[in-house]
VONURO-544608 format. One record per atom (N, C-alpha, C): residue number from 1; residue in three letters; atom name; x, y, z. Coordinates in Angstrom, 1 decimal. Each point is the difference from the previous one (the first is absolute). Example, Ala and Ser with C-alpha at 12.3 -4.5 7.8 and 13.67 -1.06 7.14 Angstrom:
<pts>
num,residuo,atomo,px,py,pz
1,ALA,N,13.2,-5.7,7.8
1,ALA,CA,-0.9,1.2,0.0
1,ALA,C,0.9,1.2,0.0
2,SER,N,-0.4,1.1,-0.7
2,SER,CA,0.9,1.1,0.0
2,SER,C,-0.8,1.1,0.8
</pts>
This chain:
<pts>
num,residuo,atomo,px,py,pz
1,UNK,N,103.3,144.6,93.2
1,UNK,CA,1.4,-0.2,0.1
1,UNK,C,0.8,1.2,0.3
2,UNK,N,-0.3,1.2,-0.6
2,UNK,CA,0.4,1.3,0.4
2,UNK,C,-0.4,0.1,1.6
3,UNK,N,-1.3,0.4,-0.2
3,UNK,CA,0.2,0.2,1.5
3,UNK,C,0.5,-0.7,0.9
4,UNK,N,0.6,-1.2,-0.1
4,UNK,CA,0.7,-0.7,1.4
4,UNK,C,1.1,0.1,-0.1
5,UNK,N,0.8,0.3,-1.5
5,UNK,CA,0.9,0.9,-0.2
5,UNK,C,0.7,0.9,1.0
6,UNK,N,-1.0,0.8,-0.5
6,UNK,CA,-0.3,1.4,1.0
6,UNK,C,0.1,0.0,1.5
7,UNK,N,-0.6,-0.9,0.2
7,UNK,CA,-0.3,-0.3,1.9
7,UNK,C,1.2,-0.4,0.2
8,UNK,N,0.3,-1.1,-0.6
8,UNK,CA,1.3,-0.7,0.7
8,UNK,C,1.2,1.2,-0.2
9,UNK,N,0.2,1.0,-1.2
9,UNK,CA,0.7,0.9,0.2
9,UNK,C,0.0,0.7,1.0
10,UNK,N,-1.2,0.7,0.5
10,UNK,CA,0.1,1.4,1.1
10,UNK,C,0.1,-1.1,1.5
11,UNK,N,-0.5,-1.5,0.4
11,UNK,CA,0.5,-0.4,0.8
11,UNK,C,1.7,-0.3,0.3
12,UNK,N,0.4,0.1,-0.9
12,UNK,CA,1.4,-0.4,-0.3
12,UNK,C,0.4,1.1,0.4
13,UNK,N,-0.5,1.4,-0.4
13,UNK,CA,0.5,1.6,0.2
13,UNK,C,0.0,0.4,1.7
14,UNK,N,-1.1,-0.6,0.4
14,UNK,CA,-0.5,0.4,1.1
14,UNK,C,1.1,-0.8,1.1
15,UNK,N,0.1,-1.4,0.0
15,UNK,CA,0.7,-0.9,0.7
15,UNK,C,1.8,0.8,0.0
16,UNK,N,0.4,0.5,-1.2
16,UNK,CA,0.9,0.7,-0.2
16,UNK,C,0.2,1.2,0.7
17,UNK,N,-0.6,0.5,0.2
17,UNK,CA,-0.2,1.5,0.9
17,UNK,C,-0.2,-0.4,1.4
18,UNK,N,-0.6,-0.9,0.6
18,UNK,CA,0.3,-0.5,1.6
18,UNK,C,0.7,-0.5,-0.1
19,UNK,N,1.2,-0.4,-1.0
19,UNK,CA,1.5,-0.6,0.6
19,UNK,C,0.5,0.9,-0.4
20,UNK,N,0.0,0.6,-0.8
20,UNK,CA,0.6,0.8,-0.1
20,UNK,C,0.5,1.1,1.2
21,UNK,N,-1.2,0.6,0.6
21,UNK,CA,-0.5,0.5,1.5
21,UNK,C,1.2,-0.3,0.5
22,UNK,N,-0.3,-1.4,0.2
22,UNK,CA,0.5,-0.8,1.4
22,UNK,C,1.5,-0.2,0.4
23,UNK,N,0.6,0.1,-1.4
23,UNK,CA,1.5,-0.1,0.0
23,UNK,C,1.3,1.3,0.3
24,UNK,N,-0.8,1.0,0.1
24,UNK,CA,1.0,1.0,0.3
24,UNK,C,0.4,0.0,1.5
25,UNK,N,-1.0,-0.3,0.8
25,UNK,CA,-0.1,-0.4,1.5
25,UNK,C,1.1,-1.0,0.1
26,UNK,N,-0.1,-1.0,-0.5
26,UNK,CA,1.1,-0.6,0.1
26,UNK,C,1.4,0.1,-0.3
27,UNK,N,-0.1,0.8,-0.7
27,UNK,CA,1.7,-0.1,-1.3
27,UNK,C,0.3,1.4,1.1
28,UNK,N,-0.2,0.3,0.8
28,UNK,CA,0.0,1.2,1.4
28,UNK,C,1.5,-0.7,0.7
29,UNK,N,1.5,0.3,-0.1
29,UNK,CA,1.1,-0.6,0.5
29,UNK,C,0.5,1.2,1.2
30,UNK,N,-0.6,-0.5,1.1
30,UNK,CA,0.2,0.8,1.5
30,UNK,C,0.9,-0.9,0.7
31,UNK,N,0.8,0.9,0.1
31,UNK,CA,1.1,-0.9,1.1
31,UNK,C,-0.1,0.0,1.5
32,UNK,N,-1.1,0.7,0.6
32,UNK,CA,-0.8,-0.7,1.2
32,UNK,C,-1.4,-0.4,-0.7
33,UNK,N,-0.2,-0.8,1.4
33,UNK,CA,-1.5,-0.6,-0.3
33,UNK,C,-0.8,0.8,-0.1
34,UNK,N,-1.5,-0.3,-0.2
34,UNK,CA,-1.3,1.0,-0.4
34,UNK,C,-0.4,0.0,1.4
35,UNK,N,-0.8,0.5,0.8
35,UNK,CA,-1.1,0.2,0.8
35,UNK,C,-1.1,-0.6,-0.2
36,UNK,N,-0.2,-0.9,0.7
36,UNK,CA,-1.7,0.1,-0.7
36,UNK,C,-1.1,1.0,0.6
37,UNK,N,-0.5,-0.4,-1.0
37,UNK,CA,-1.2,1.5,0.4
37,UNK,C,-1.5,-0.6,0.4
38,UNK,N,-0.3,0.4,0.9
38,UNK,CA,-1.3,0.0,0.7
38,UNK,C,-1.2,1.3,-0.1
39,UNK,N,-1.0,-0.5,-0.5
39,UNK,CA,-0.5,1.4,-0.5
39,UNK,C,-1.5,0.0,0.6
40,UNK,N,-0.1,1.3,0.9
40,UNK,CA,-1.8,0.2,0.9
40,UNK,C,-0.3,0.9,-0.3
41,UNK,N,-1.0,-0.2,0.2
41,UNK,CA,-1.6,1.1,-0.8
41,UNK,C,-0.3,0.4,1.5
42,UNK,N,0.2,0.3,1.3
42,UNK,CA,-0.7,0.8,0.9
42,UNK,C,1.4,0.4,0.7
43,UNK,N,0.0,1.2,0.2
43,UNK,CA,0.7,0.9,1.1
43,UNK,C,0.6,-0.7,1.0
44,UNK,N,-0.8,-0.7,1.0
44,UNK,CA,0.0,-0.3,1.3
44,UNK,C,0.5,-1.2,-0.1
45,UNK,N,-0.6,-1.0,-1.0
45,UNK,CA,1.6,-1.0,-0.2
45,UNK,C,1.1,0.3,-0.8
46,UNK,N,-0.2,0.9,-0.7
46,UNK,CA,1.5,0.2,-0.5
46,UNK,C,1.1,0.1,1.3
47,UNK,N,-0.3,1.0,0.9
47,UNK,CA,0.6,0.9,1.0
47,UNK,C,0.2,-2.3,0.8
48,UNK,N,-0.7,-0.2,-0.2
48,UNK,CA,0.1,-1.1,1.4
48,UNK,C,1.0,-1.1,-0.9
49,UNK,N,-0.6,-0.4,-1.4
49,UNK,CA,1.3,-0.6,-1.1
49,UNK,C,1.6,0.5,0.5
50,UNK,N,-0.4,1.4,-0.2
50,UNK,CA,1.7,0.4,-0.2
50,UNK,C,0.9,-0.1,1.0
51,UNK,N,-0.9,-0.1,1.5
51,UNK,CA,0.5,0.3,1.2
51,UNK,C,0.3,-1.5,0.2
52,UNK,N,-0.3,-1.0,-0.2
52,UNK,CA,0.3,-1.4,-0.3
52,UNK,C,0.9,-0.4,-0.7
53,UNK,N,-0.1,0.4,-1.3
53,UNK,CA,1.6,-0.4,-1.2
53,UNK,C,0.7,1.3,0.1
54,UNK,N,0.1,1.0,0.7
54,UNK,CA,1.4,1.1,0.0
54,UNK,C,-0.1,-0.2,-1.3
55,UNK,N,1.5,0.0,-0.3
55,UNK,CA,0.6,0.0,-1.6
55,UNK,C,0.9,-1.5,-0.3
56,UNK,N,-1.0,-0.9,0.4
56,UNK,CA,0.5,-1.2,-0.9
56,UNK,C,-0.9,-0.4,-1.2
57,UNK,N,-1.3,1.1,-0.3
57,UNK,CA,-0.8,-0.3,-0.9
57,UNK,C,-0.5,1.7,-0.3
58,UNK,N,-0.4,0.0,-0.9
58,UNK,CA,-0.3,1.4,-0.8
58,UNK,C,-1.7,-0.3,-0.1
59,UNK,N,-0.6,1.2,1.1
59,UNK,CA,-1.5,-0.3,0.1
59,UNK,C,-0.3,1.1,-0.7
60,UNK,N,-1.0,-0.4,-1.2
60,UNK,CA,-0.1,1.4,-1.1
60,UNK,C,-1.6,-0.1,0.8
</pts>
């Protein structure tokens, strides 16, 4: 009985901390819109991404 106690506490803890996470992103009050972001792992498409979206998207 303890231990499920237990369990069901630290999953409670845990579920709390990825919302927790997730809500600062949001509660974020920008009065233009965001960018979305597009994100590559090689050089050679980055360069060819970015040359495609200019600056209507933010290629990290």
């Amino acid at each position: 009985m303890k231990s499920s106690i237990r369990i069901f506490t630290l999953g409670l803890a845990v579920m709390w901390v990825c919302f927790a996470g997730a809500f600062p992103a949001l509660a974020q009050n920008n009065d233009e819109p965001a960018k979305p972001k597009i994100g590559v792992t090689l050089h050679p498409y980055y360069s060819w991404v970015r040359n495609i979206v200019g600056d209507k998207m933010d290629v990290v």
